[in-house]
N, C-alpha and C positions, 0 to 999 in steps of 0.2 A: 288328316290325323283324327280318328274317330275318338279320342277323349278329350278335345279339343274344346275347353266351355264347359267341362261334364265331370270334371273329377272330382271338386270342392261335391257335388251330387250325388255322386258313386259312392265317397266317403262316407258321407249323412248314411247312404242306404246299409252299407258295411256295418256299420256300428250298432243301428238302427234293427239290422236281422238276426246281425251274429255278437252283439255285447262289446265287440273289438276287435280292432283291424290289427295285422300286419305290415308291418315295412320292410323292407330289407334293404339295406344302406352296403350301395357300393360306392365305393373312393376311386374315382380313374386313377388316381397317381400311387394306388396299387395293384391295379391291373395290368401283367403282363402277355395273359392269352386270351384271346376276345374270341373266339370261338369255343375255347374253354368254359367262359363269362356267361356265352351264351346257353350251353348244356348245362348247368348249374342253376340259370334262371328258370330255365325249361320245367328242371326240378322242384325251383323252390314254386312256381306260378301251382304246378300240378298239386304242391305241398298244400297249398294256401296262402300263399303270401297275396297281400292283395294291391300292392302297389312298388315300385323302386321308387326309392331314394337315389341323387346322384350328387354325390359331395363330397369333399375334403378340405381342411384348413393349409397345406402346405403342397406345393408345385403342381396345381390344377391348371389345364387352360383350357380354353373353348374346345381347341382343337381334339384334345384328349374326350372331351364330354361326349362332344358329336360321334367318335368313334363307342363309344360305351352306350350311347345311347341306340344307335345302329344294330347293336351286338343285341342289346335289351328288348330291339323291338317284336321279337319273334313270340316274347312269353305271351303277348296279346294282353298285358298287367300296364296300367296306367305309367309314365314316368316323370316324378317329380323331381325338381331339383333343388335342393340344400346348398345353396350356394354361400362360400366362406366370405366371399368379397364380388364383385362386378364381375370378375375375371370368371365368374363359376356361374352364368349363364351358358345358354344355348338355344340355338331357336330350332331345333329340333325336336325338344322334349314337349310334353303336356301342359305341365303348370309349373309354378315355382312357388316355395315357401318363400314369403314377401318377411321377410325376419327383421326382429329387430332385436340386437342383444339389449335386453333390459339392464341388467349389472353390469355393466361395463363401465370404467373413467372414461373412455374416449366416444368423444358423440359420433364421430366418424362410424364407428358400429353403431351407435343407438339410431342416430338418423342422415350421416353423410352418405353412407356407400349407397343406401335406396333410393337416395335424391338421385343420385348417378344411376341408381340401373334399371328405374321408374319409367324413362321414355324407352329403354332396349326391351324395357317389358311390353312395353305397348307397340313397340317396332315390329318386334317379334309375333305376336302374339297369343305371349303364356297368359293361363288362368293365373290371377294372383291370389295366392290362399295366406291371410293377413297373419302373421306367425309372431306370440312372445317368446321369446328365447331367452331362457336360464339356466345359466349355466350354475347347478348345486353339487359340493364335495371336492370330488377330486379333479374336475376338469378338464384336466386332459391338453390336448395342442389348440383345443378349440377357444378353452378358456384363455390360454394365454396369448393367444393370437387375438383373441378380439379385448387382451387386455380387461378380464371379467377381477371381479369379486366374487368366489363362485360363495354361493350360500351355505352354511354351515349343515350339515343334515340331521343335529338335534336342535336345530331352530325351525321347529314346523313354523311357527308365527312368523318367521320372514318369509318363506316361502309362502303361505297364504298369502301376507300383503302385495306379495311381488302379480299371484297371480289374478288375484282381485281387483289391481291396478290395470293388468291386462283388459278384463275379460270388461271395464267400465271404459278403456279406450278402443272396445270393440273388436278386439283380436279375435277372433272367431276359433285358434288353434292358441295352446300354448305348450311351448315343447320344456321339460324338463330335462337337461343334460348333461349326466355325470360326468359325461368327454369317455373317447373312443381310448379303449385300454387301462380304463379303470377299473381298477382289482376288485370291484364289487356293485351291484346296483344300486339305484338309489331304496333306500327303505322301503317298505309297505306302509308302514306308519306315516311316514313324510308322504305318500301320495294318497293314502286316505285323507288326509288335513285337508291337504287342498282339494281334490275332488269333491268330499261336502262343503266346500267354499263357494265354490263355481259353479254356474247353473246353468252359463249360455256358451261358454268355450268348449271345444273337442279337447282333453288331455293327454298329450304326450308324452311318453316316457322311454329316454332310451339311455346309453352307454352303459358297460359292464353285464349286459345281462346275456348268459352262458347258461344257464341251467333252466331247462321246462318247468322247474319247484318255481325257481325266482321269477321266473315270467308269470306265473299263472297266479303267484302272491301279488304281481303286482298287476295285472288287469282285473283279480279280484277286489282288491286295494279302488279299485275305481279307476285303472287307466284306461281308455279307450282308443287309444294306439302305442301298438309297444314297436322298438327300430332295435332291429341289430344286424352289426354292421361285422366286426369282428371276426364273432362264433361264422359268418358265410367264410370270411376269408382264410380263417384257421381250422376249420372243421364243417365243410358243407354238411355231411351226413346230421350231426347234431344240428346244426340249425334248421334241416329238412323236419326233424323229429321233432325241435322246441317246439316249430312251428304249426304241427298237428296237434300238438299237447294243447296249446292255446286255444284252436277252433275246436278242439274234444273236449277241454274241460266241464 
């Protein structure tokens, strides 16, 4: 597997040439044609996407991942995986965001589930890309699955402490996450705050984001990775198109 050790790397260089990466977040436990999956990737790889996501918060399992991953490998595009719980590994894939929900009541998501999938990581062997995860606004199934408090989105000032906390217990990514089917992104406002916060984290930002205007306010904003996961599943052609918007801005 040629990005095996190498994508925490690739990323650095992505951002590093082009100002901002690409993600595109697919869910197995939405995928019904993987041949489908696969000419879709094809397209979005050729767009510019410059990496997959593989995740979902509700009825994922290995078995599904390793099929999606399969389907994915053809774009020749790094594949990381966004895993909800243990159960959303794979040792098939590249690397894994190694996440930890910062706002959450239950430590089982702050630091149970990684204790558990910390030696499958090392079994396996994915890259581990050390990830804060927060969940801000509207949240979505993510938030309430991992049991979050999601951050209010005219409190820049939690949101900075949240990522500042991060990026001083050496998170090296920190993903911002309005949750998948939220009726709007997060702010530009709220991801400028934190981006001039942060000096040594990559920033990620994703859910709700549907329109090339709002992506491209929010990489200008200071994101330097934006995910959408959605806009592929309900409208490939527009995510093909956001996706140029962003590496053409």
């Amino acid at each position: 597997m040629r990005w095996r050790g190498k994508v925490g790397e690739y990323l650095d260089k992505v951002v590093r040439d082009y100002g901002v990466a690409h993600l595109s977040l697919i869910d197995p436990a939405k995928v019904s044609d993987l041949s489908g999956l696969a000419n879709v990737a094809r397209k979005l790889a050729e767009a510019g996407t410059d990496a997959f996501l593989i995740g979902g918060s509700i009825g994922v399992s290995e078995s599904d991942i390793d099929l999606v991953v399969n389907a994915l490998r053809e774009s020749g595009k790094p594949i990381i995986l966004f895993p909800g719980n243990v159960n959303g590994l794979s040792k098939l894939a590249d690397a894994v965001l190694f996440m930890s929900l910062l706002n959450s009541d239950d430590p089982y998501y702050i630091i149970g589930a990684q204790v558990l999938g910390a030696p499958i990581i090392k079994r396996y062997g994915l890259e581990p890309l050390p990830t804060a995860y927060i969940v801000v606004g509207y949240g979505g199934a993510a938030g309430f699955i991992g049991r979050a408090r999601p951050l209010p989105v005219d409190k820049d000032e939690l949101g900075v402490a949240y990522a500042l906390a991060a990026e001083y217990l050496g998170m090296k990514y920190i993903y911002l996450e309005a949750g998948s089917g939220s009726p709007q992104p997060i702010p530009p406002k709220y991801v400028r705050s934190i981006s001039s916060a942060i000096s040594r984290s990559y920033l990620i930002v994703g859910g709700g984001i549907r329109r090339s205007d709002d992506a491209i306010s929010i990489a200008n904003a200071g994101a330097n990775m934006i995910v959408t996961g959605n806009l592929i599943e309900e409208n490939p052609t527009s995510a093909i198109e956001l996706i140029k918007a962003i590496k053409h801005r």
